[in-house]
ROMAR-528238 format. One record per atom (N, C-alpha, C): y, z, x. Coordinates in steps of 0.001 Angstrom, whole numbers, padded with zeros to 6 digits, always signed. Example, Ala and Ser with C-alpha at 12.3 -4.5 7.8 and 13.67 -1.06 7.14 Angstrom:
2
-005690+007800+013190;-004500+007800+012300;-003300+007800+013200;-002250+007080+012850;-001060+007140+013670;+000030+007870+012900;
REM end
This chain:
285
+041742+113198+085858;+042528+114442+085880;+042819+114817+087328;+044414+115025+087778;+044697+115324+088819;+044517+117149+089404;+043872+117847+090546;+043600+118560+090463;+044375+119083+091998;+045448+120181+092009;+045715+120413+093186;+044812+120804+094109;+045115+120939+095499;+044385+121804+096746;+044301+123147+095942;+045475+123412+095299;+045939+124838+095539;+044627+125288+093951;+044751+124586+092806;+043796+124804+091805;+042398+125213+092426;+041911+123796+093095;+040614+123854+093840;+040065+124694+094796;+040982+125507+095089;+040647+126400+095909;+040675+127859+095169;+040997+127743+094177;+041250+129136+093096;+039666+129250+092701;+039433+127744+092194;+037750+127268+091588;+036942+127920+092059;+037119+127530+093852;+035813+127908+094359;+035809+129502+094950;+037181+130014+094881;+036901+131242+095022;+036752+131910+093848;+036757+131683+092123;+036002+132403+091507;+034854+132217+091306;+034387+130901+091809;+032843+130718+091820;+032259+131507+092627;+032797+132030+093695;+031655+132514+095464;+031163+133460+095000;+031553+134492+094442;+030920+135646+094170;+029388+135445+092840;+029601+134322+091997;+028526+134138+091012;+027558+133250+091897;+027656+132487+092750;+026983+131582+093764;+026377+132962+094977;+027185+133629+095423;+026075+134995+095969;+025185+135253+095271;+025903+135428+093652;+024872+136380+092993;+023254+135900+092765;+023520+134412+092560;+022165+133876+092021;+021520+132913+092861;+022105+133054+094577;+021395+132454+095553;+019989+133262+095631;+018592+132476+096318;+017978+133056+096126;+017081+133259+094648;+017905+133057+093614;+017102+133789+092278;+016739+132482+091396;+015654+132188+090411;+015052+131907+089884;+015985+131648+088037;+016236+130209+088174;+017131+129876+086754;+016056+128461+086119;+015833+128992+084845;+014848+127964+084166;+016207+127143+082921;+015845+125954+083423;+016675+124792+082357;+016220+124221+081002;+015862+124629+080069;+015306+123638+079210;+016806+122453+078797;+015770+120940+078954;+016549+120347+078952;+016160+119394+077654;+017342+119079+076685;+016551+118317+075845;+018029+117871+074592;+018166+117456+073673;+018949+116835+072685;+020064+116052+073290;+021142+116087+072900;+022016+114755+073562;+022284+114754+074466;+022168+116032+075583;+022344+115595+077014;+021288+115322+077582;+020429+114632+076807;+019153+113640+077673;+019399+112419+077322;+020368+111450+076297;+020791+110748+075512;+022166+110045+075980;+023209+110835+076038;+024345+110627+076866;+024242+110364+078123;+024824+109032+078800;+024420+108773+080398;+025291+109586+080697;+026753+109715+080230;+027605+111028+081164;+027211+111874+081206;+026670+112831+080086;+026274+114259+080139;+025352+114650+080981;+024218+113078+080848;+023156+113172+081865;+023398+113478+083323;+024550+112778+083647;+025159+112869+084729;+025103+113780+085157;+026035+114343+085030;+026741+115904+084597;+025860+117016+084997;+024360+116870+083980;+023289+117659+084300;+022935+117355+085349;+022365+116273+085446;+021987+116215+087356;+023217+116850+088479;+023945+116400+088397;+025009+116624+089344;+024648+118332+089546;+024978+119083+088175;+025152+120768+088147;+023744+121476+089108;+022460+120737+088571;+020936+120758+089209;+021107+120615+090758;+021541+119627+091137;+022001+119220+092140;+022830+120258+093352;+023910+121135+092397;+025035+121654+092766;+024301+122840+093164;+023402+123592+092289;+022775+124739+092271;+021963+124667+093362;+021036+123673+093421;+019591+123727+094391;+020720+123773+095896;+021904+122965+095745;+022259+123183+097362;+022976+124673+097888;+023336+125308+096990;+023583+126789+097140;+022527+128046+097180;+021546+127307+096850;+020265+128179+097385;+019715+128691+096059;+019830+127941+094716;+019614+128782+093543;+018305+127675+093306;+016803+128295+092894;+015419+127871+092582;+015267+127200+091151;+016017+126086+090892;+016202+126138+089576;+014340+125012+089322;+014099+125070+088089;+013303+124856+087057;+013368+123984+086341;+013209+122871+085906;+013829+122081+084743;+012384+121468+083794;+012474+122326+082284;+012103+122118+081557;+012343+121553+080938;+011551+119919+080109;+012788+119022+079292;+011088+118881+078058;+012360+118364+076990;+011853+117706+076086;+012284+116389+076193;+011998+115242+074693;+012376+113798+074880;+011412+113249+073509;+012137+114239+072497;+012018+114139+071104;+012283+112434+070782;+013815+112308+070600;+014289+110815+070567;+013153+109764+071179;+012539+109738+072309;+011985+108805+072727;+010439+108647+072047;+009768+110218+071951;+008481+110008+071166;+009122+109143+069958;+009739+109857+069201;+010356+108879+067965;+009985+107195+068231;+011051+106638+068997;+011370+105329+069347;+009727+105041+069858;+009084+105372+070420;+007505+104793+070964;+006735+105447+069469;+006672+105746+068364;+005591+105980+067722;+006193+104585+066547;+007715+104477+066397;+008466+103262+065721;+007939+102223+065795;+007224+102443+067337;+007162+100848+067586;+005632+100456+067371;+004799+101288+066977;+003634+101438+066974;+003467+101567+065150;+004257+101614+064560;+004158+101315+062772;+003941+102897+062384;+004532+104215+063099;+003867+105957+062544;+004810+106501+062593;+005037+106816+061339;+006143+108001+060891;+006121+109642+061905;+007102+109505+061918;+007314+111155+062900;+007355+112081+061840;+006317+113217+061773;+006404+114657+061354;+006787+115451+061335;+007244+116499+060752;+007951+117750+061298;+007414+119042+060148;+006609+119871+060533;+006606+120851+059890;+007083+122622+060449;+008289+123122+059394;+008688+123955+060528;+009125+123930+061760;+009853+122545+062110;+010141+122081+063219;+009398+121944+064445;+008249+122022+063966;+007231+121184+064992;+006660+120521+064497;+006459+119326+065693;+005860+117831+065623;+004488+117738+064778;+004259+117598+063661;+002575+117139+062980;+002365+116011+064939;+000836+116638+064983;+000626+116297+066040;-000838+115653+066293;-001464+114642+065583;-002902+113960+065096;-002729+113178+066555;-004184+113168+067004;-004751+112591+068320;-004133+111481+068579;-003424+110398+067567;-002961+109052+067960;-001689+109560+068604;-000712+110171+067685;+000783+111024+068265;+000314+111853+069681;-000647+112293+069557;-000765+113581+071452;-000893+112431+072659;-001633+110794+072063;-001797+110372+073160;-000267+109727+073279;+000619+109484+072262;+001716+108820+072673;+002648+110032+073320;+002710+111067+072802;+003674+112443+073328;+003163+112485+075106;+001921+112637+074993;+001754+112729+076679;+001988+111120+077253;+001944+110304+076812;+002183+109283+077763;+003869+109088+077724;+004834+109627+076714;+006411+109601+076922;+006900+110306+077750;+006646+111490+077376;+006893+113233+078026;+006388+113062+079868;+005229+113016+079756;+004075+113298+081165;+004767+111657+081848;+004572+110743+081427;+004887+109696+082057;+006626+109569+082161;+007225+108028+081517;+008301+107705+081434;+009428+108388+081323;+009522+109855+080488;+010538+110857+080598;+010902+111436+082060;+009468+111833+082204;+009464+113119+083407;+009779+112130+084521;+009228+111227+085020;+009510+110048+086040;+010848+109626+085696;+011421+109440+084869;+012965+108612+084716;+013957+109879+085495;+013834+111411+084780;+014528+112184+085287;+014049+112505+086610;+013208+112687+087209;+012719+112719+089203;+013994+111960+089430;+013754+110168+089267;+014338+109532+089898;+016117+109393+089529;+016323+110292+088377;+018051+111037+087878;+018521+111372+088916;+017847+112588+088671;+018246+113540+090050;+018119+113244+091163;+017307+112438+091849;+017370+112021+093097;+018337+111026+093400;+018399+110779+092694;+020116+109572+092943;+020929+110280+092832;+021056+111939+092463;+022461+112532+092619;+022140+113421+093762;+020980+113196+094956;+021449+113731+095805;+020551+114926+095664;+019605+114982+094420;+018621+116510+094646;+017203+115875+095143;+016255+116864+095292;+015314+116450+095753;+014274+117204+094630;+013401+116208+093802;+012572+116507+092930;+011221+116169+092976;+009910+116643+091764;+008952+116637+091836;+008755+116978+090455;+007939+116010+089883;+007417+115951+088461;+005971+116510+088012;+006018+117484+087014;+004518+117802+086880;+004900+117586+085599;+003293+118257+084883;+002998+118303+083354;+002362+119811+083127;+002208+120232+082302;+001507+121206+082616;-000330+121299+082470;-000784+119826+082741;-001847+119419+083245;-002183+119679+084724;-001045+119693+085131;-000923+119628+086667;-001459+120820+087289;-002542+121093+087962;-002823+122433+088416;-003309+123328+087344;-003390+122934+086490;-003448+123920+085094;-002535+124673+084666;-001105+124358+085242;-000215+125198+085064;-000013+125868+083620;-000311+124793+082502;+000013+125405+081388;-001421+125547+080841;-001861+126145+079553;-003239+126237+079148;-002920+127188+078101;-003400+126041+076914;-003214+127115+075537;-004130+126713+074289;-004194+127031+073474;-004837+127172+072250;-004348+126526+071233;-004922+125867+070127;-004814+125225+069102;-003923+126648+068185;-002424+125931+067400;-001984+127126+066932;-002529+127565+065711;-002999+128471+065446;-003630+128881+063832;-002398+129555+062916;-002020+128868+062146;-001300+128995+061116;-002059+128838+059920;-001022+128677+058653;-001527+128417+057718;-001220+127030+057132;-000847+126092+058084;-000361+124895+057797;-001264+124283+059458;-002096+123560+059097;-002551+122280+060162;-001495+121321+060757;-001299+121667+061785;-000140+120959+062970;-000941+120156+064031;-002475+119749+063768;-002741+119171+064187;-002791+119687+066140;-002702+118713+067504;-003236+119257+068592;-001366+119846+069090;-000913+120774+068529;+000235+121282+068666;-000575+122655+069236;-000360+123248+070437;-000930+124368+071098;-000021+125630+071469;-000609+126208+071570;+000404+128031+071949;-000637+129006+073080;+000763+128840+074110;+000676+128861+075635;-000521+130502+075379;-001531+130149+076506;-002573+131840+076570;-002338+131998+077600;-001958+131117+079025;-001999+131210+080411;-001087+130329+081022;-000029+130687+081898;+000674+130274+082858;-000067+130241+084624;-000282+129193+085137;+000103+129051+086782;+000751+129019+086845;+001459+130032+087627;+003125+129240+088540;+002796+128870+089859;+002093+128987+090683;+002020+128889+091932;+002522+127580+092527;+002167+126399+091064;+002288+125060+091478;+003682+124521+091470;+004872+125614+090805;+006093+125743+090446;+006763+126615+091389;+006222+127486+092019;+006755+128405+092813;+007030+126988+094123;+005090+126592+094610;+004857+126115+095507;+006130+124759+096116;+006747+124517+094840;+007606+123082+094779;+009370+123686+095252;+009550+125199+094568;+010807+125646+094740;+011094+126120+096560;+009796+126838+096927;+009592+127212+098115;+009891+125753+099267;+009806+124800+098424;+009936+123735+099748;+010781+122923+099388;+012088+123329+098601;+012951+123097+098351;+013165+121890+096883;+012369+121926+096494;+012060+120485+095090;+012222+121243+093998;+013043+120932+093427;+012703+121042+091463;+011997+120373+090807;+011344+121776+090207;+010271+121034+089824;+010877+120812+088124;+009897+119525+087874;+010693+119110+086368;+009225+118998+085717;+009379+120152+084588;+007848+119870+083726;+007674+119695+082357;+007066+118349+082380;+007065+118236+080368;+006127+118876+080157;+005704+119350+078326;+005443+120262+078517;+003880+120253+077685;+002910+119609+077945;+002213+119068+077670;+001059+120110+078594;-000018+121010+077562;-001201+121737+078021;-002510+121121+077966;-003277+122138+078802;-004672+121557+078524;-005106+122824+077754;-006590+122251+076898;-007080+123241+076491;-008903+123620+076880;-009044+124878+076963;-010434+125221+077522;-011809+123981+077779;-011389+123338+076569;-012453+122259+076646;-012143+121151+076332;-010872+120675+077322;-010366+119355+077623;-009809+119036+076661;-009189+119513+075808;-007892+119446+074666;-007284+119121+075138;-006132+118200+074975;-004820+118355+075339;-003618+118629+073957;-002490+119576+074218;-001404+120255+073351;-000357+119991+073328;+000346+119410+072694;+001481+119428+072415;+002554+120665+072662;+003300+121322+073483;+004190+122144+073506;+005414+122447+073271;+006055+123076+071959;+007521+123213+071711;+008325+123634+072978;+009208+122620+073748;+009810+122725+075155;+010499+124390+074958;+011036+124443+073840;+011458+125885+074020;+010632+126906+074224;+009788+126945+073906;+008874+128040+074233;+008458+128209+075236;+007900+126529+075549;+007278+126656+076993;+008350+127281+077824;+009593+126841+078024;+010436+127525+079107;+010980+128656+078633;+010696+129366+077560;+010667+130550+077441;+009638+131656+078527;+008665+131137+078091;+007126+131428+078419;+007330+131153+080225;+007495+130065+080672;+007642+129890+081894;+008789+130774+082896;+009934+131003+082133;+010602+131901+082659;+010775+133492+083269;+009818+133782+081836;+009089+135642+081962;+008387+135223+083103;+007260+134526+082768;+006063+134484+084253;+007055+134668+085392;+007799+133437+085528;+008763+133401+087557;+009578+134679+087471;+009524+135479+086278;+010876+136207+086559;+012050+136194+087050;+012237+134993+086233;+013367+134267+086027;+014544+134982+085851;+015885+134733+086481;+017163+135745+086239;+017456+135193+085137;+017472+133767+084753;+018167+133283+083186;+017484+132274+083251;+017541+132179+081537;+017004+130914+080773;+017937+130525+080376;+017740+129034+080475;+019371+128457+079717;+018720+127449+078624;+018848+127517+077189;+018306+126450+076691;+019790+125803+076196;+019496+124386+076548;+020331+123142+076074;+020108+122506+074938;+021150+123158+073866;+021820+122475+072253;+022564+121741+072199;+022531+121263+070715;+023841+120089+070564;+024803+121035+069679;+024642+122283+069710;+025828+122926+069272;+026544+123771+070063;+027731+124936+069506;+028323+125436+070799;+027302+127135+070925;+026630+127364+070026;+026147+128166+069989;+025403+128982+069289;+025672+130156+069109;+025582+130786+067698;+026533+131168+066652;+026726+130793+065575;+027910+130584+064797;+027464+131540+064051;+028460+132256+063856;+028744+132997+062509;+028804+133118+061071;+029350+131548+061383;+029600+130321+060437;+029028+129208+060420;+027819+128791+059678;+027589+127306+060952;+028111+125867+060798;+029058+125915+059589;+029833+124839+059649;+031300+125307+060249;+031532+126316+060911;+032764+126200+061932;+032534+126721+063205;+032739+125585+064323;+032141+126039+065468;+033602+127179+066456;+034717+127489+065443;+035074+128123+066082;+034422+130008+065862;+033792+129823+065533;+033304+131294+065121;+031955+131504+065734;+031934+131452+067151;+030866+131322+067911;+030764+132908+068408;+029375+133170+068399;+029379+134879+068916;+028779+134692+070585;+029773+134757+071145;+029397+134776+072949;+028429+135813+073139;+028124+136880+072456;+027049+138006+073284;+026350+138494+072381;+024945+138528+072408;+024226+139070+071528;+023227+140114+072315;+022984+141572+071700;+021587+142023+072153;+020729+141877+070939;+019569+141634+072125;+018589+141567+071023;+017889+142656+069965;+018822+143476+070030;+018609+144502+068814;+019222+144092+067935;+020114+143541+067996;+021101+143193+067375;+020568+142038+066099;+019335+141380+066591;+019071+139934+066037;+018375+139943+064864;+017451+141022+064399;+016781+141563+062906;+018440+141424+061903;+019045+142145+062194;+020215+142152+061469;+020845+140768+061167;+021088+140345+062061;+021461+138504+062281;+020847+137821+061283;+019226+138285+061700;+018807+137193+060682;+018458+137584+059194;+018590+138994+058913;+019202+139559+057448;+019917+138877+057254;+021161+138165+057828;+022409+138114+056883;+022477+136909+056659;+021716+135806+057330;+021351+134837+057411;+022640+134196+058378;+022696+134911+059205;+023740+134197+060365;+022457+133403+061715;+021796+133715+061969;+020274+133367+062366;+019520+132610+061148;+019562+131436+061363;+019164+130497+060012;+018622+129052+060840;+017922+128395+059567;+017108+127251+060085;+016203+127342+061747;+017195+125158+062215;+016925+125405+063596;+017016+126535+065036;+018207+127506+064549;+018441+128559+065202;+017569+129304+065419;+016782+129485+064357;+015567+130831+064431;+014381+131068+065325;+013809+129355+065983;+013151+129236+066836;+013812+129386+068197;+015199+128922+068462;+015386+129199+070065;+015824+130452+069852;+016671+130938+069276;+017413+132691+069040;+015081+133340+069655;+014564+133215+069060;+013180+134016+069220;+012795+133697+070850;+012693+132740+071050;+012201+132343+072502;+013373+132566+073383;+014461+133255+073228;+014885+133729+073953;+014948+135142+074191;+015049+135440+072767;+014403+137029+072515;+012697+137246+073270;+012165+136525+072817;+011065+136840+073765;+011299+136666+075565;+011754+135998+075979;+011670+135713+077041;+012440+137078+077602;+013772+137317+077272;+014107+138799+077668;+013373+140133+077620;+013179+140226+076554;+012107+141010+076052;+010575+141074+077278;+010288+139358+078117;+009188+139570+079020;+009973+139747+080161;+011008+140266+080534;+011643+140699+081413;+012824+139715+082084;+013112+138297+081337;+014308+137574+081841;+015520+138551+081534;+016466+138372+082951;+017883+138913+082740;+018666+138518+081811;+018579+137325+081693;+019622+136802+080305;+019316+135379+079766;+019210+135549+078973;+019161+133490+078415;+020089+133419+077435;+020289+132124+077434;+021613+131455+076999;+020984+130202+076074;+022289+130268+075118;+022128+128975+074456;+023478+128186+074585;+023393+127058+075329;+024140+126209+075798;+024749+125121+075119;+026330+124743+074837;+026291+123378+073963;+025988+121916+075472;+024656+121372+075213;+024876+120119+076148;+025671+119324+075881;+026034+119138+075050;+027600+118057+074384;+028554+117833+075738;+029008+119307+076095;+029754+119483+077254;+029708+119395+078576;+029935+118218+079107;+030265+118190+080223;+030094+118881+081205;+029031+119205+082128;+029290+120731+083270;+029020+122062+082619;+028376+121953+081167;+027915+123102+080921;+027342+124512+081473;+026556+124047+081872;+025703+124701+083300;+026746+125567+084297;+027145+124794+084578;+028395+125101+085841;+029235+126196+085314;+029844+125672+084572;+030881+126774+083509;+030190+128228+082937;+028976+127865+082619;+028094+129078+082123;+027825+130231+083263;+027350+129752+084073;+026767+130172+086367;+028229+130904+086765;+029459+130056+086654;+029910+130234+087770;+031833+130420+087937;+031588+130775+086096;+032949+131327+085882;+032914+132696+085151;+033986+132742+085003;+034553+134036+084503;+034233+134151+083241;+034491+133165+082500;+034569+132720+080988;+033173+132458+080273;+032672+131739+081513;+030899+131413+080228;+031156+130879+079327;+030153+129996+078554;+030138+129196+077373;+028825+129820+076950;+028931+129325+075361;+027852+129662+074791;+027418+130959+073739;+026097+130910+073725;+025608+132372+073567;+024889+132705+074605;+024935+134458+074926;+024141+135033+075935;+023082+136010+075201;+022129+136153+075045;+021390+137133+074599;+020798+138042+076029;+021009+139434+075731;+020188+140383+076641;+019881+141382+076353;
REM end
């Protein structure tokens, strides 16, 4: 696509004023479904990570890497679980989740982004103790699937302060050497309130929140979260929706300015969301 001087210079002057705004400030990424999958999109994401950290914005990158536990438990002869959309999570699955997630995921994306030019640093939330949580008590056994009691950030702050993004799967310890399985959304829910974070952005494979959810032109760009009891009366807040729509509600609710639900499908998502006029998505605040 051919792009004039004269376009490109329109770009970056409606960008300058959203690039003031969030120099300086604290943006958490959860990163996870087909734009971890797609090498373009992947792209794309690094590049935007990339784009941000050099304008002075502290970004965060929280990922999952669902698809790949899959493909490593395949190969090992064990059906993947799902109850309520979290992982059934028995000691053989926690040691393969932390060795995908903590290892080969989190290391593949460091070395993403550093080929586009950012400068990164991989933890777990083993690391420092950053994360630390509890076996979840439900009424259904999910096995070593945990729910966050305590955040470090210092070890996340410590990485933004010296210019590195930090990228964390999301993998806890527990009081007496447990290790947990963590729904990535939550965690960067959870991680975001702590930094006091200006926005959470979680990354979908849809365009948003639909009205409709088999027509994605009926997407609702702005939601408050008063608004969302009602939502999910009418059942416009349904299924997979109900867990990120909440962890973003919570995360505002612990004092984030805004979180978003992002389609990763798209190309420069990120970018478009930051640093135009228009925004994609849903915004909850």
């Amino acid at each position: 696509m051919n792009i004039s001087n004269n376009d490109r210079a329109q770009i970056l002057a409606q960008a300058l004023p959203y690039i003031q705004k969030y120099a300086g400030k604290t943006i958490v990424v959860k990163y996870g479904g087909n734009a971890m999958i797609n090498d373009e999109i992947k792209a794309a994401v690094m590049t935007d990570i990339v784009l941000m950290q050099s304008v002075g914005i502290n970004v965060v990158l929280v990922h999952g890497g669902g698809p790949e536990i899959n493909t490593m438990l395949k190969r090992i002869g064990k059906e993947s679980q799902f109850i309520g959309g979290l992982r059934y999570t028995d000691r053989e699955t926690m040691e393969i989740v932390q060795m995908v997630l903590a290892g080969k995921v989190n290391k593949d994306l460091v070395q993403h982004l550093e080929r586009h030019g950012g400068k990164a640093v991989g933890f777990c939330g083993l690391d420092g103790s950053m994360l630390q949580a509890h076996k979840i008590e439900s009424g259904v056994d999910l096995g070593y699937v945990g729910e966050i009691t305590k955040i470090n950030t210092k070890i996340i702050t410590d990485a933004t302060n010296n210019g590195y993004v930090p990228i964390i799967a999301t993998i806890a310890g527990g009081v007496n050497g447990e290790v947990y399985n963590i729904n990535a959304d939550i965690a960067a829910a959870r991680i975001a309130a702590e930094l006091g974070a200006r926005k959470l952005i979680l990354m979908t494979d849809i365009r948003g929140l639909l009205a409709d959810k088999d027509d994605e032109n009926t997407l609702i760009p702005v939601v408050n979260v008063s608004e969302v009891p009602r939502l999910q009366r009418s059942g416009i807040i349904s299924g997979g929706m109900i867990p990120k729509i909440d962890c973003c509600v919570e995360a505002v609710r612990r004092g984030v300015h805004r979180a978003h639900i992002l389609d990763g499908r798209i190309p420069h998502s990120i970018l478009i969301e930051l640093f135009s006029d228009e925004g994609i998505g849903t915004m909850l605040y």
